[in-house]
C-alpha positions as CSV (number, residue, x, y, z in Angstrom):
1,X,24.8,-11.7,-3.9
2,X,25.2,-11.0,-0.4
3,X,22.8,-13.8,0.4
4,X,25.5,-16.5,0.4
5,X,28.4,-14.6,2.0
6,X,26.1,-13.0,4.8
7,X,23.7,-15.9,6.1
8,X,26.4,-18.5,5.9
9,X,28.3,-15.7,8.4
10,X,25.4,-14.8,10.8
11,X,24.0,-18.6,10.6
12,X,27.9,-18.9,12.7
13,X,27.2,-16.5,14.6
14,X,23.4,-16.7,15.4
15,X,23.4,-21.2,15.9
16,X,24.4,-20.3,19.9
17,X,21.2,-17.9,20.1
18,X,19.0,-20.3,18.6
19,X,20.2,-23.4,20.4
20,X,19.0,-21.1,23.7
21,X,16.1,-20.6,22.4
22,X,15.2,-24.2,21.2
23,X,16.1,-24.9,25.8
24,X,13.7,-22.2,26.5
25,X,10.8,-24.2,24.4
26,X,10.9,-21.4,21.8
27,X,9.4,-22.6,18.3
28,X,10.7,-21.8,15.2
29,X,7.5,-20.4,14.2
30,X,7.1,-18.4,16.9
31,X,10.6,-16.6,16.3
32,X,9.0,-15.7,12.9
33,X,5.9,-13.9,13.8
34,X,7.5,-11.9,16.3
35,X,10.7,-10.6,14.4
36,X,8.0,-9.9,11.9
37,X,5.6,-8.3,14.1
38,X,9.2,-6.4,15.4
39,X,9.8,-5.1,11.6
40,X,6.5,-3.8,10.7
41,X,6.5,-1.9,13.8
42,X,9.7,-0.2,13.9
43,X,9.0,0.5,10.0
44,X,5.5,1.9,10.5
45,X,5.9,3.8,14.1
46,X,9.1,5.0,13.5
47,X,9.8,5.8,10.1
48,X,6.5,7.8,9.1
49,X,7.9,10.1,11.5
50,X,11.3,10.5,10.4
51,X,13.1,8.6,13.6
52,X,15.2,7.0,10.9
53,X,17.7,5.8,13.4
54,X,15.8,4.3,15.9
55,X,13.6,3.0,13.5
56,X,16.6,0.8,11.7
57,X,17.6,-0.1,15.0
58,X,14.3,-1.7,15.9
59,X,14.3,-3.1,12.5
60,X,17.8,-4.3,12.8
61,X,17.3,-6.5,16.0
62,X,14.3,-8.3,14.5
63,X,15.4,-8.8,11.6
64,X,17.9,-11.2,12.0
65,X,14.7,-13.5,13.2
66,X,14.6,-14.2,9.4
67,X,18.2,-16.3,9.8
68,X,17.5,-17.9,13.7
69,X,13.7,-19.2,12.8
70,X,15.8,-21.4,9.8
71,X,18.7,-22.3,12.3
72,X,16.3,-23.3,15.0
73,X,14.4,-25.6,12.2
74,X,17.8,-27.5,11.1
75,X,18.9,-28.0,15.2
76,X,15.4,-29.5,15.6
77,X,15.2,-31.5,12.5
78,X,12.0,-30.1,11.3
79,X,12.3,-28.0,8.5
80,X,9.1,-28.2,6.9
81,X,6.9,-26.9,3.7
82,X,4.9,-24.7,5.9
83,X,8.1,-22.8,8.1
84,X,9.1,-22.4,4.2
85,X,5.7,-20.8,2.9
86,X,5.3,-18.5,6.1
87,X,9.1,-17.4,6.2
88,X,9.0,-16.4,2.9
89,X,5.7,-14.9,3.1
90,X,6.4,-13.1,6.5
91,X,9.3,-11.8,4.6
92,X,7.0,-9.6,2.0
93,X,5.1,-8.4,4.8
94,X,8.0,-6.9,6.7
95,X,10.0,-5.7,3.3
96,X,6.8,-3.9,2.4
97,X,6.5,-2.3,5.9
98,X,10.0,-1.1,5.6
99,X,9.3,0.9,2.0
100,X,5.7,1.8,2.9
101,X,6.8,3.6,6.1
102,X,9.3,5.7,3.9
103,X,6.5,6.0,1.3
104,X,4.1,7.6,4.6
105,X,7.1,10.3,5.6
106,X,7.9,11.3,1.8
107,X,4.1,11.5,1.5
108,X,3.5,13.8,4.8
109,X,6.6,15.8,6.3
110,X,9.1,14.4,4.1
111,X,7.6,16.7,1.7
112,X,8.3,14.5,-1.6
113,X,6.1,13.4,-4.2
114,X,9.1,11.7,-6.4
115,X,10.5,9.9,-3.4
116,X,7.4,8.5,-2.5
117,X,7.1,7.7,-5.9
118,X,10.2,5.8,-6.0
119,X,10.0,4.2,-2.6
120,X,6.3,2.7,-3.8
121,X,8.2,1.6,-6.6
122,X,11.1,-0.4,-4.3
123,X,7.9,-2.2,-2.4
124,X,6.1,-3.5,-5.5
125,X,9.1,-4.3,-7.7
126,X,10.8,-6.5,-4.6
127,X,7.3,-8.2,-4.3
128,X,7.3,-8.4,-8.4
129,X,11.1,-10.2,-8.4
130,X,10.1,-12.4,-5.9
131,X,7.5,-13.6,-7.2
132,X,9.0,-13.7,-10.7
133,X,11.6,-16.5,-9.2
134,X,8.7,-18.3,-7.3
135,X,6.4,-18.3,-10.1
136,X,9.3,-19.7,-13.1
137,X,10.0,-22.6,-10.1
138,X,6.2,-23.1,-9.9
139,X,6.0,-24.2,-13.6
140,X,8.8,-26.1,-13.4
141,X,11.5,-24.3,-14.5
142,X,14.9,-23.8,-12.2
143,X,15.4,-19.9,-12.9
144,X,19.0,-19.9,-12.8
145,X,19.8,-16.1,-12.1
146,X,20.1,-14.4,-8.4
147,X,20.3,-10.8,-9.8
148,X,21.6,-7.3,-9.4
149,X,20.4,-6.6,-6.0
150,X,17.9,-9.6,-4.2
151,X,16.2,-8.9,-0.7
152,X,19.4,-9.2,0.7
153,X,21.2,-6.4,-0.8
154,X,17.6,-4.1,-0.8
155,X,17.6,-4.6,3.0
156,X,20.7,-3.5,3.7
157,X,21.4,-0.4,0.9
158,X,18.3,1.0,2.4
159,X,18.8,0.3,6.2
160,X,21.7,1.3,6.1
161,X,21.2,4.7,4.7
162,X,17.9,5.0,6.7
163,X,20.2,4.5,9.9
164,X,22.9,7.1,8.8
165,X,20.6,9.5,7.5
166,X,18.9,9.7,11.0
167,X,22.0,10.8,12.4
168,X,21.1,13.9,10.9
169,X,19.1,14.9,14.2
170,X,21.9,14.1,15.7
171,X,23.7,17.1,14.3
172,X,25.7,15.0,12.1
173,X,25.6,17.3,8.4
174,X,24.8,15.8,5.0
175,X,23.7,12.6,5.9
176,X,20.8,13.0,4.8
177,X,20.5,12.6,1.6
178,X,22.1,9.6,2.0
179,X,18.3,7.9,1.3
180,X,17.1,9.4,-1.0
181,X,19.9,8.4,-3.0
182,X,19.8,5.2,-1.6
183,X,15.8,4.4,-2.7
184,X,17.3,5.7,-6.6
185,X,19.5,3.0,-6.0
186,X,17.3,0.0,-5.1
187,X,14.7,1.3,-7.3
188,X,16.9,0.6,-10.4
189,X,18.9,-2.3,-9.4
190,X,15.1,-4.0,-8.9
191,X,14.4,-3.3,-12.2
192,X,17.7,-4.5,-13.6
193,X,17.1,-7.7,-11.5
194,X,13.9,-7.8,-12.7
195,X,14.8,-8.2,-16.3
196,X,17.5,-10.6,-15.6
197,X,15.1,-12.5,-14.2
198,X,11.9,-12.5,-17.0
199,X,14.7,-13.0,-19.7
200,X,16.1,-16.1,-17.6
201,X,12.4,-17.5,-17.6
202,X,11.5,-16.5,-21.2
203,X,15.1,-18.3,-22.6
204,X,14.6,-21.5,-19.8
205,X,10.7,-21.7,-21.0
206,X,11.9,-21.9,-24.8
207,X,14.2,-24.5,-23.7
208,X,12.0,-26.8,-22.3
209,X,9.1,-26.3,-24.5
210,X,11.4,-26.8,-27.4
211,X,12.6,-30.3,-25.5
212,X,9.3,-31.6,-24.6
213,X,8.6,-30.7,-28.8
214,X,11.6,-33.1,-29.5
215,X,10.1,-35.5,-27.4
216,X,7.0,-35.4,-28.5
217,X,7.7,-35.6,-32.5
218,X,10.5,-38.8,-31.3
């Protein structure tokens, strides 16, 4: 849901960056691998050890590497199958840094089985929806759904709440438990969206197979 609103936004906002970059002799590729590379480090340095806020922050600058490696591709005219396949697969790497480095602090001084539980639960059932979408398009199908809560939306309930719930060292009271019930949160709407998205295949599947019958018998 927020996909549309939010990358048609920062793509605004972020062309000037990237039309820098593309002087400097920057390559869209290379913009990847580093704000990747940015990701799973603030996610696996910081977060294990509870340094939720500087951890989003880190996370928070690199991330937007995602929108200016696209931007950069469009100026240049070279959008391409393979910027595609390692954007998208760059994207599960850093998305499972992000919820395995709050998996490692539930696991050690977070001191919470269940919320490790559930934050192993928000890295494999992101990886699962995405892969749902990519596999129905793989066999043809157009998998018309978006969901309850896509990578957009998981990003940004949990950074978010990551980033506020850090304040807590900052003497700032309640915040948090502002993650833990944020991790509840994704953790469900990834299953709803889940759902939507194996009953969208199964019904579109049913669909064409029972075209391609009618075809067949005509």
């Amino acid at each position: 849901m927020l996909n549309t609103y939010a990358r048609a936004f920062f793509t605004r906002v972020l062309t000037p960056f990237a039309a820098l970059l593309i002087r400097l002799g920057v390559s869209p590729d290379a913009v990847t691998l580093v704000g990747t590379g940015g990701v799973v480090a603030g996610a696996l340095v910081f977060f294990p050890l509870g340094e939720f806020f500087w951890g989003t922050i880190v996370i928070t600058l690199f991330v937007f590497s995602d929108l200016v490696d696209g931007n950069m591709a469009r100026q240049l005219g070279r959008s391409s199958r393979w910027g595609a396949f390692l954007d998208s697969t760059l994207d599960r790497v850093a998305d499972s840094a992000i919820f395995g480095g709050l998996a490692l602090w539930y696991a050690g001084a977070g001191d919470s089985l269940w919320l490790c539980a559930v934050a192993i639960f928000c890295l494999a059932s992101g990886q699962v929806v995405s892969y749902t979408k990519a596999r129905g398009e793989s066999i043809g199908l157009p998998v018309n759904v978006n969901g309850l809560v896509e990578r957009a939306e998981r990003l940004v309930i949990t950074l978010v709440a990551a980033g506020l719930a850090g304040l807590h060292a900052f003497g700032v009271p309640g915040v948090q438990y502002l993650l833990p019930v944020a991790l509840w949160v994704v953790a469900v709407g990834s299953a709803v969206t889940l759902a939507q998205r194996v009953v969208t295949v199964r019904r579109e599947s049913a669909e064409a197979d029972a075209v391609a019958q009618g075809g067949n018998s005509a």
